[in-house]
Every structure is written in structure tokens, then in C-alpha cells.
C-alpha positions in Angstrom: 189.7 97.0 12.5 191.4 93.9 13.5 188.8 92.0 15.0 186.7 92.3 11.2 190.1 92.2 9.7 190.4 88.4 11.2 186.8 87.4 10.9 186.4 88.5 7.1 190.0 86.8 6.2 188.8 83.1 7.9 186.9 81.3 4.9 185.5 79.2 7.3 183.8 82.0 9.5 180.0 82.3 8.6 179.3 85.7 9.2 176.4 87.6 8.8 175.8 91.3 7.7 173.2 93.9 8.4 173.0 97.1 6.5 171.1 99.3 9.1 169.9 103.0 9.2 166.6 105.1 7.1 167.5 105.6 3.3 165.3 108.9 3.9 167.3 110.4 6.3 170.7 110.9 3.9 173.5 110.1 5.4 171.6 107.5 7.9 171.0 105.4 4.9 174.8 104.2 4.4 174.5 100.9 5.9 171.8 99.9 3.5 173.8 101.5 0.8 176.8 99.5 1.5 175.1 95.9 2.2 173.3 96.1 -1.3 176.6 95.9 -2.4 178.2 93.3 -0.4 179.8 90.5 -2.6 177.2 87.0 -0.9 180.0 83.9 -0.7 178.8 80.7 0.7 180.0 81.9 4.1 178.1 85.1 4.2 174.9 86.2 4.2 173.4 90.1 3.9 170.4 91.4 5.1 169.3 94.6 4.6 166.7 95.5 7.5 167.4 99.1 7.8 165.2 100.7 10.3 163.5 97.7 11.5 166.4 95.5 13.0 164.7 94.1 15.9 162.8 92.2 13.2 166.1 90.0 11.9 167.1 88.6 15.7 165.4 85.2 14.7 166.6 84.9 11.0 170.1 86.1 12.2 170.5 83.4 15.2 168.5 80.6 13.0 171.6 81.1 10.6 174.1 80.3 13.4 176.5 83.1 12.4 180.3 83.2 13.6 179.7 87.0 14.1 177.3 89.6 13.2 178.6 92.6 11.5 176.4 95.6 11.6 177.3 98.5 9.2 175.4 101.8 10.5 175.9 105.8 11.1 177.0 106.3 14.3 177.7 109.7 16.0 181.2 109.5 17.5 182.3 113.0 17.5 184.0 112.7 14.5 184.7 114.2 10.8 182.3 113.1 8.8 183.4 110.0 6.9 185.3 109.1 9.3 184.6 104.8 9.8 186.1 102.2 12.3 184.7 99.0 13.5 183.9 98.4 17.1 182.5 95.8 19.6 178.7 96.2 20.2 179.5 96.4 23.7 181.1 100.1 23.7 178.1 101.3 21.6 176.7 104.4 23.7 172.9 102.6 24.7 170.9 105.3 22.8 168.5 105.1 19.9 167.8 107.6 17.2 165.0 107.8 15.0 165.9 105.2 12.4 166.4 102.4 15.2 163.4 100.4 17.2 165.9 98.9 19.7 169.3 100.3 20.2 172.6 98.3 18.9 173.9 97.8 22.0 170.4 96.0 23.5 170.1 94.3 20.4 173.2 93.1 20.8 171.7 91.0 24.0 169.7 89.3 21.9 171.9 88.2 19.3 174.0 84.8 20.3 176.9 85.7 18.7 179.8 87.8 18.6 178.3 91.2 17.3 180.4 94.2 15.5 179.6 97.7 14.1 181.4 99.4 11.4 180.3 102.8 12.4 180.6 105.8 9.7 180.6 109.1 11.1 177.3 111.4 9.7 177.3 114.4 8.0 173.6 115.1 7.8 171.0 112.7 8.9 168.6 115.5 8.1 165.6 114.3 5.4 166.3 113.5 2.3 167.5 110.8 0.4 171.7 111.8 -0.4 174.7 110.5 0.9 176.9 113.0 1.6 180.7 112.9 -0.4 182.8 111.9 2.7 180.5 109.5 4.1 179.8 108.1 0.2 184.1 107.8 0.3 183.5 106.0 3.5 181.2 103.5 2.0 183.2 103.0 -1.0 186.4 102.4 1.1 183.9 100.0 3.6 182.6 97.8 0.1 186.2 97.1 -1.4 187.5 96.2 2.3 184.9 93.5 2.3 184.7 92.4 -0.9 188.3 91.9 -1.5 188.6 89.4 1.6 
């Protein structure tokens, strides 16, 4: 968390962040969920792209960012809920339904510094409802960024 920790508490960092995952696949749709409610500050701009990231590489290096922040469901083995930020770079290179071009190839593409905060699933099954622990998760994810 110290990496986000440092970029979020620098008022002059421009960051950028994307809300990814498919609102109709529950739990998958927490990174939209949580970017919809993302406090904008001259410094930061939000983008909501869910499923269809590959199509935000060009707005998202035409704004010149100091780091990307992605905010996603990401299967670590984990108890639902369970949320940490990490470097695109240690991403496992896989893609799931939701995702054109995995996080870890988009990251390639992207010329800045790129981070995920990852929230651990419960059910990415269909349907449109965040689960409790990962809806904690967000909750805990929206006051950590809007209160730097």
C-alpha cells in the first residue's frame, strides 16, 4: 500500500484511475463501483471503462499521468474482500471474461507507472450484486482515496 499511499498523498502527482471489471458479473463489477465514487481534484482524473480497457490506452497516455491506478477483482487466493495494491508487473498474465487484454499486457502499453488495487472475489458468477465483504472492501478502498 505504500507505493499508492505516496502517490495519492503528493498534490502534485496527476494520476489517473480506471474502474475496471463487468457490472453483470457481481462481484467483478467493484472497480466500476468504486471509481463512480472517486472524489475528481484537479490532479486526478477517473475513467470508468470497465470491460473495455484496451479502449482508454490513448486518452490515458494523452493525459500524461504520474501513475495509473487500476481498481479491479483479482483472484489471489484470498478471503473474499480481501484488497491490497500491487505493481502491474506481478499481475499473473491471464484474462478472464470481463477483460479484452490482460492488466499485465496492458500495462506495456501504458507509459506510465501502472498500479492495481486488487479486491479479492467472492462470486463473479452473473448477476448484478456485490457481495458484503467485497462491498466492505470498496467502502474501505473509496474513503482511503478520498480522504488523501
Amino acid at each position: 500500500m505504500q507505493g499508492i499511499h505516496q502517490l495519492l498523498s503528493n498534490p502534485h502527482f496527476r494520476l489517473v484511475f480506471a474502474g475496471v471489471g463487468n457490472v453483470l458479473r457481481n462481484d467483478d463489477g467493484v472497480g466500476p463501483y468504486i471509481a463512480r465514487r472517486i472524489n475528481e481534484k484537479e490532479n486526478r482524473i477517473v475513467y470508468i471503462p470497465e470491460s473495455c480497457m484496451d479502449r482508454y490506452i490513448y486518452p490515458i497516455n494523452k493525459a500524461n499521468p504520474d501513475a495509473l491506478i487500476i481498481i479491479d477483482c483479482v483472484e489471489m487466493g484470498k478471503i473474499p474482500g480481501y484488497w491490497e495494491s500491487l505493481s502491474v508487473e506481478i499481475i499473473s498474465d491471464t484474462t478472464y471474461h470481463s477483460h479484452n487484454l490482460s492488466l499485465k499486457k496492458l500495462g506495456k502499453f501504458i507509459q506510465s507507472p501502472v498500479w492495481v488495487i486488487g479486491i479479492q472475489p467472492g462470486n463473479i458468477d452473473v448477476g448484478e450484486r456485490i457481495s458484503l465483504p467485497v462491498m466492505h472492501a470498496a467502502a474501505e478502498i473509496i474513503s482511503f482515496i478520498n480522504n488523501h
